[in-house]
C-alpha positions in Angstrom: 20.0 17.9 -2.1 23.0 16.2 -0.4 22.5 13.3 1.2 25.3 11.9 4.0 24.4 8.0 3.4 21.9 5.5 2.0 19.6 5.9 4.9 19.9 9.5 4.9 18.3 9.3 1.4 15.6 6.8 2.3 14.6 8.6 5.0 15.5 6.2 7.8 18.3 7.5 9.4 17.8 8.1 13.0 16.3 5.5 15.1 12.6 7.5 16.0 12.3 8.1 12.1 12.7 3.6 11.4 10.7 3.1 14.3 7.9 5.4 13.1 8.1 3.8 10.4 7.7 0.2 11.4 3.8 1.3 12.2 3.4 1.1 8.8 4.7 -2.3 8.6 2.4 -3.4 11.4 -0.8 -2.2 10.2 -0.5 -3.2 6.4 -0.9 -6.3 7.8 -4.7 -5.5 8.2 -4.5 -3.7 4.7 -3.1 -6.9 2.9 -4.6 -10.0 4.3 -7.9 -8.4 6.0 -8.8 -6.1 2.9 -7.5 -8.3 0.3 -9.0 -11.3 1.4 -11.2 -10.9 3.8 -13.9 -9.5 1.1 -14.1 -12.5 -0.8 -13.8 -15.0 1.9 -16.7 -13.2 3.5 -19.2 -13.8 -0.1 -18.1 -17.3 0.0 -18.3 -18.2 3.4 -19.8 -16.5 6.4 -22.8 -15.2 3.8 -23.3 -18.6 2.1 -27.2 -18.5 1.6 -27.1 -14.9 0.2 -27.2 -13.6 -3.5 -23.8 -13.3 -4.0 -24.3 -9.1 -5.2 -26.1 -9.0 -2.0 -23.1 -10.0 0.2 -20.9 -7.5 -1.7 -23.7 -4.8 -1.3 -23.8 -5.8 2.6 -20.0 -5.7 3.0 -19.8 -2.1 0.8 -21.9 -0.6 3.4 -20.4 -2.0 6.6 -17.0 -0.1 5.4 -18.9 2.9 4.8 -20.3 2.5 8.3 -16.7 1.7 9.8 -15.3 5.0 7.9 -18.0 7.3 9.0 -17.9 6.4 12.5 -13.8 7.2 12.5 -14.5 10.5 10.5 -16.8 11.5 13.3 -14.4 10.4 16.0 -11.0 11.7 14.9 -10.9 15.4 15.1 -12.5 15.3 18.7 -9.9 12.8 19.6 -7.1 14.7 17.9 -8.1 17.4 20.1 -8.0 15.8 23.8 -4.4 14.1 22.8 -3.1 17.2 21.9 -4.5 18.3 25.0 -3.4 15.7 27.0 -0.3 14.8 25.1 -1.3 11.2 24.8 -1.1 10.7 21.1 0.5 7.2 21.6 -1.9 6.4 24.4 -5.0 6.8 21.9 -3.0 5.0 19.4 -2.0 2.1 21.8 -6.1 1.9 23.0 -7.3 1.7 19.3 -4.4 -0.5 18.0 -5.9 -3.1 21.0 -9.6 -3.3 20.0 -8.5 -3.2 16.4 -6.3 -6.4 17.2 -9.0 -8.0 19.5 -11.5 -7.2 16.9 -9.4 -8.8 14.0 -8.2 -11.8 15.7 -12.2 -12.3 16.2 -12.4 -12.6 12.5 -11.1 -16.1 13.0 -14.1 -17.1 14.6 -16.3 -15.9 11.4 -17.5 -19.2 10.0 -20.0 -20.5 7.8 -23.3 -18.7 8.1 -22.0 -16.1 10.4 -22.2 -12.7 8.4 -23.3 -10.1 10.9 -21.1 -11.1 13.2 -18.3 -11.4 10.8 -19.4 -7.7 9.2 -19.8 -6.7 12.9 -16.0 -7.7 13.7 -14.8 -6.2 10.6 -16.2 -2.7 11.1 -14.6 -2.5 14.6 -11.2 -3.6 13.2 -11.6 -1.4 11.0 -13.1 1.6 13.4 -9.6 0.5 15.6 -7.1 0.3 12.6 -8.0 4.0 10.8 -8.0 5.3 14.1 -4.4 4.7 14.6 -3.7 6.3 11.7 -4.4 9.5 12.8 -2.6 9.4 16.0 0.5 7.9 13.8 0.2 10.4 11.5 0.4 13.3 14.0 3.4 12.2 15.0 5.3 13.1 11.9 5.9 16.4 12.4 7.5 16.3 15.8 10.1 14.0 14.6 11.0 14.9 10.9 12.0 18.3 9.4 10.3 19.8 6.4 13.8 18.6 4.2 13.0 15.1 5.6 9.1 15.0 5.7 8.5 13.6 2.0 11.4 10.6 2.6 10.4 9.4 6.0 7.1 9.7 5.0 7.1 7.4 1.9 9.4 5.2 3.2 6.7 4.6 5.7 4.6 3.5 2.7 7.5 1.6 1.5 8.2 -0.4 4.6 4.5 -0.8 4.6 4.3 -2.5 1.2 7.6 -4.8 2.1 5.9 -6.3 5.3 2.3 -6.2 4.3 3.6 -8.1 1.5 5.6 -10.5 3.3 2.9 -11.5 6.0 0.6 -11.6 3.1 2.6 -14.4 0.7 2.3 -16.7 3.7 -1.1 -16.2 4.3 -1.2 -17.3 0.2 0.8 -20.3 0.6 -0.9 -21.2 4.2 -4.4 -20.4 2.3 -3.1 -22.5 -0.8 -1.7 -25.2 1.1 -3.5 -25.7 4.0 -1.9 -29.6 4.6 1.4 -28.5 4.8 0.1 -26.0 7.9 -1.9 -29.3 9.1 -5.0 -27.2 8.7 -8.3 -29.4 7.6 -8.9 -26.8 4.5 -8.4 -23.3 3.3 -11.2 -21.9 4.9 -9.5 -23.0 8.3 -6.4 -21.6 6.8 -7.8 -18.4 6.1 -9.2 -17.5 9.3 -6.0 -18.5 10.8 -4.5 -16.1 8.8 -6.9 -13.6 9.7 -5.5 -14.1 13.5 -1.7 -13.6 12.0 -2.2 -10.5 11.1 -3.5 -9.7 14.9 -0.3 -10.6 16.2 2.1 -9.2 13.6 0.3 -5.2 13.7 0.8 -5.9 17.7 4.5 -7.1 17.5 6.0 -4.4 14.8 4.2 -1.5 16.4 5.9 -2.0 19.8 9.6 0.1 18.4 6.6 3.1 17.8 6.2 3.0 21.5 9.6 2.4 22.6 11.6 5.0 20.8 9.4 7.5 19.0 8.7 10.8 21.6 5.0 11.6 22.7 4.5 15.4 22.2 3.9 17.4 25.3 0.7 18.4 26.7 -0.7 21.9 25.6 -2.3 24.2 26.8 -3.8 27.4 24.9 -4.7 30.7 26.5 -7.5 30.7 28.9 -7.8 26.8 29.1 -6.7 25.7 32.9 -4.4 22.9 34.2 -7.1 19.8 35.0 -9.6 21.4 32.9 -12.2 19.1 31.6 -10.7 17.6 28.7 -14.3 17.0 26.9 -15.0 20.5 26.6 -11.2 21.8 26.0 -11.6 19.8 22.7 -14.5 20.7 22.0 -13.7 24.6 22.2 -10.5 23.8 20.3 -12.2 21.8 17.3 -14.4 25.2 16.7 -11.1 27.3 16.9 -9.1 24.6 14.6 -12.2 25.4 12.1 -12.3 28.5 12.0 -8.2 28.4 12.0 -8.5 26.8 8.6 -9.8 30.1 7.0 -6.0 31.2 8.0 -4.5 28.0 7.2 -6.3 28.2 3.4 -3.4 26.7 1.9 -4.1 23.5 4.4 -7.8 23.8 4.2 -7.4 23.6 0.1 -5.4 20.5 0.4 -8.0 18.9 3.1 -10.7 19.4 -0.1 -8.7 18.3 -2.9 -7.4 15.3 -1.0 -10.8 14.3 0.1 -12.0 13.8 -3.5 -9.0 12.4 -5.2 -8.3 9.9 -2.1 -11.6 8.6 -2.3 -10.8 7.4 -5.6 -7.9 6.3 -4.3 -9.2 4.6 -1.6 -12.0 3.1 -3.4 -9.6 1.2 -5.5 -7.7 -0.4 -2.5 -11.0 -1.3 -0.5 -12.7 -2.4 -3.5 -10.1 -4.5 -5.8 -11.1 -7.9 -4.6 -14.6 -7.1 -5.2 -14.9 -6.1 -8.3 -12.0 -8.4 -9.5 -14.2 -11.6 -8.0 -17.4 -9.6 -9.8 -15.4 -9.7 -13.4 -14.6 -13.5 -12.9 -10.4 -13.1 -11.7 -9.9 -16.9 -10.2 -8.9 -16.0 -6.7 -5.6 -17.4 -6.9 -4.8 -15.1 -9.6 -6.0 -12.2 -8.0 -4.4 -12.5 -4.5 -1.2 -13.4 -6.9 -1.5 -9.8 -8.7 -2.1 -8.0 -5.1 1.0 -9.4 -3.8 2.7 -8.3 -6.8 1.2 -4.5 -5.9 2.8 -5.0 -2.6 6.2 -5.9 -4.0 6.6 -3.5 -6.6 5.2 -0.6 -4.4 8.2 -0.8 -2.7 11.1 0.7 -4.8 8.2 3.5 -6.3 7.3 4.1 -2.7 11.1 5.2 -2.0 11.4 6.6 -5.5 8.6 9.0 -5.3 9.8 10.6 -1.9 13.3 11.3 -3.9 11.1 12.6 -6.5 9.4 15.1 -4.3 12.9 16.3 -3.4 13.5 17.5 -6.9 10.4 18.3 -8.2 8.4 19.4 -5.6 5.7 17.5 -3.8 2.9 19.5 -5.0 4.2 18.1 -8.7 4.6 14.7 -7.7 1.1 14.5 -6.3 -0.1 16.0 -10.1 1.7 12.7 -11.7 0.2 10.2 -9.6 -3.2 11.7 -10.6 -2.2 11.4 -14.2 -1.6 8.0 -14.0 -4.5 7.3 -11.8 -6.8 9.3 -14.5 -5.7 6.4 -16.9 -6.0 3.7 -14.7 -9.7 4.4 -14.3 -10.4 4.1 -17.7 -8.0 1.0 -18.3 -10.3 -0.7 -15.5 -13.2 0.0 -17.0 -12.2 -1.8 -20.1 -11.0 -4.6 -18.1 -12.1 -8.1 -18.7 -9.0 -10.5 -18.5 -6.4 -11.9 -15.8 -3.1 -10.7 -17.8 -5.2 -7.0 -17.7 -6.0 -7.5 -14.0 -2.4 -7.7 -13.5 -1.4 -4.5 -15.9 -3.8 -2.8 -13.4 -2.1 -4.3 -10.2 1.2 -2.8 -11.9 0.2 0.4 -12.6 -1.5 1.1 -9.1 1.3 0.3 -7.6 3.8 2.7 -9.2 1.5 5.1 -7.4 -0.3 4.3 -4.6 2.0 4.7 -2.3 3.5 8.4 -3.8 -0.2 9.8 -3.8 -1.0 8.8 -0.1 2.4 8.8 1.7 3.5 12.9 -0.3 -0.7 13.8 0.9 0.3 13.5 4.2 3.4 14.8 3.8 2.8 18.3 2.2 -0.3 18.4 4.8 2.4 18.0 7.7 4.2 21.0 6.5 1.1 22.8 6.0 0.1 23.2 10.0 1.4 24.2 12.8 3.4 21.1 14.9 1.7 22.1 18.2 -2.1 21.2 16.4 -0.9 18.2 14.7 -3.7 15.8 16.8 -6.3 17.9 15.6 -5.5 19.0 12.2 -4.3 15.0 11.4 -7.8 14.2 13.3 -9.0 16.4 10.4 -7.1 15.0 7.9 -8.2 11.3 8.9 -11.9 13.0 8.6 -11.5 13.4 4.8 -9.2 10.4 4.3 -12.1 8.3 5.9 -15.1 10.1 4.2 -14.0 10.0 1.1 -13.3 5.7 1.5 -16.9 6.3 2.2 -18.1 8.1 -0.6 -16.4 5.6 -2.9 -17.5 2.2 -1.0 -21.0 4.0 -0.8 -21.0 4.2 -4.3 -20.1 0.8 -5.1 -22.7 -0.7 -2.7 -25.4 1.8 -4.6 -24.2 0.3 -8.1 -24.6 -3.0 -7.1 -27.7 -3.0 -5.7 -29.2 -1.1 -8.6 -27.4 -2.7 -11.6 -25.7 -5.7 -9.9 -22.2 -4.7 -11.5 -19.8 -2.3 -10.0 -18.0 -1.9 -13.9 -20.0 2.0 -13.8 -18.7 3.0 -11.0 -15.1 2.6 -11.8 -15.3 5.0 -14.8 -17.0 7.4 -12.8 -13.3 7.6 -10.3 -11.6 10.0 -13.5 -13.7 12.5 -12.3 -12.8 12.9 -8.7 -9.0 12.7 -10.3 -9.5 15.6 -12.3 -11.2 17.9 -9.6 -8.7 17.1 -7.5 -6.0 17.9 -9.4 -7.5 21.4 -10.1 -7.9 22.1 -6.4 -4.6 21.1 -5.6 -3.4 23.3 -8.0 -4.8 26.2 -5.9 -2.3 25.2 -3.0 -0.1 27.9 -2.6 2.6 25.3 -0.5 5.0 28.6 -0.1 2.5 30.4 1.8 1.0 28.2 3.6 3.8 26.7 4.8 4.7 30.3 6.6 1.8 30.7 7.6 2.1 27.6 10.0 6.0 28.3 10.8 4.2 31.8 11.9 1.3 30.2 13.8 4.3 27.9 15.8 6.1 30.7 16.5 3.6 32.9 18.1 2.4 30.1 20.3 6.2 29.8 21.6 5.8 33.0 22.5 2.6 33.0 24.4 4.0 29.8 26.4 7.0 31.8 27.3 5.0 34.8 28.4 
């Protein structure tokens, strides 16, 4: 493929495609500081006076909670903005409890765990939320020749600022003084409110320049119809649409198991790597490294996907994930925590940002709410599976170290269901789906 300039072959040339983008910027923020650091601040501080594999059990289950409830939500919501044609009008509602509910963190102090697991699930109800409403605004704005680059460089972006934001909330958290805070636990909850403000401030160019799609309406549905039961109807017809869209519907399946590993691994590094004994210095230092270096493999794998195919580029990042569940169950040192903080992030970003993208071209643009509502169904359930998991394992065993091995397996299977994607066909069968509702608007 020819591209005209460096943008061009980044994926960030036209204004709506870098201010899409800058979402991702905005909410890594919350992936970064809040997930990263957040977990072990909340065992050493807010649950002070609890068994340490207690307060990890308790904050394993409050993101299962936080996922469930967005799986649940999603799809209907998808529905009434695709109805509505408020897609940025959900995503602007959600993006402001998930900042309220984030800069609330701040206030989670000594002593105060449900409160501080309390703000934490809403953030994280508001901040998944977006995601779907962000995500369905992909295909309205990027071809399929463009889909895989703007998508990645999404991810990209995302690792850049999530990472920036992050290394001062290190060197605020490490040196507190120089901030004229009283100690890093002040530090840290101010940092905690940073990360309010910056997902607020990058995701206004989202609202400025990207389009909101227009309302639709399908046959037989009426102008001021009730909105509540127009989704409703449509969520039933978007199932049993899926039986058409197979191709989509296979994906859906083989994302949900190998995301979850995928997921687990983001949502559950800290923990496991304060379990194993990683001084937290050390560890925050090997997740900013995962931030940095996911940057150029971000951009690279959306080039990849150009030449190779996505569907092929998913298959390596599953490879490499395969290994990297078995390399951290051996683990037992710092210099091997980092290796694994390397490794992740050749292909973290690839396996999520080329999902999303091969699912885009997979549906018709007109049901993107809905089917992304879908999509965020099985992104979110499967972050539940894996956190569930990890909350079982400690509470039985009191070591997580099983349930890491155990993540190969979920690779594997979905690997051999995404194998079953036929991305030819189904990508027809959606450009035939978008056709014939152009055709019954006209009419």
């Amino acid at each position: 493929m020819a591209y005209t300039s460096l943008l061009d072959r980044l994926g960030l040339h036209r204004r709506e495609l870098r201010a899409w983008a800058l979402y991702d910027v905005a909410n890594s923020a919350f992936m970064t500081t809040i997930l990263m650091i957040f977990p072990v601040y909340f065992v050493r501080v807010p649950a002070e006076g609890l068994a340490a594999e207690v307060a990890r059990s308790r904050f394993a289950f409050a993101t299962s909670i936080a996922v469930v409830i967005v799986g649940l939500l999603g799809p209907f919501l998808g529905a009434v903005a695709d109805y509505r044609g408020s897609k940025k009008a959900f995503l602007g509602a959600f993006l402001a409890l998930g900042a309220a509910a984030t800069a609330a963190l701040s206030l989670a102090s000594q002593g105060r765990w449900a409160f501080a697991l309390a703000a934490f699930v809403v953030a994280n109800v508001g901040v998944t939320s977006t995601l779907a409403f962000y995500n369905a605004l992909l295909p309205g704005i990027a071809s399929q020749s463009e889909v895989d680059r703007v998508s990645t460089a999404g991810f990209a972006m995302g690792y850049l600022g999530g990472g920036i934001l992050f290394a001062f909330n290190l060197w605020m958290i490490s040196s507190p003084a120089t901030f004229g805070l009283a100690d890093g636990a002040a530090a840290t909850r101010l940092s905690f409110a940073t990360v309010a403000v910056w997902w607020v401030l990058f995701a206004i160019p989202l609202f400025r320049h990207v389009p909101e799609s227009a309302a639709r309406t399908d046959v037989g549905e009426r102008a001021g119809e009730s909105a509540l039961g127009v989704a409703l109807r449509r969520l039933g017809g978007s199932l049993r649409e899926l039986r058409h869209h197979r191709d989509a519907g296979l994906l859906l399946l083989a994302f949900l198991i190998y995301n979850d590993a995928v997921n687990t691994i983001i949502r559950m590094a800290t923990t496991y790597g304060d379990e194993i004994g990683i001084p937290p210095t050390q560890m925050m230092l090997a997740l900013l490294m995962v931030q940095l270096v996911g940057v150029p493999f971000a951009f690279a794998f959306g080039l990849l996907a150009d030449r190779v195919g996505t569907k092929r580029a998913i298959f390596l990042t599953l490879a490499v994930y395969a290994g990297i569940s078995v390399y951290g169950f051996l683990l037992r040192t710092t210099a091997q925590f980092f290796v694994l903080g390397f490794l992740v992030a050749t292909v973290q970003g690839g396996a999520q940002a080329l999902s999303r993208s091969l699912f885009a071209t997979l549906i018709p643009k007109h049901k993107a709410g809905e089917m992304f509502g879908f999509f965020g169904v099985f992104d979110r359930f499967g972050g539940a599976i894996g956190s569930f998991v990890f909350g079982v394992m400690l509470a039985a065993t009191g070591s997580s170290r099983p349930a890491i091995l155990t993540l190969i397996v979920f690779f594997a299977v979905g690997a051999l269901l995404l194998s079953r994607v036929d991305v030819e066909r189904g990508r027809r069968l959606a450009r035939e789906a978008e056709g014939a509702a152009h055709d019954t608007a006209v009419l």
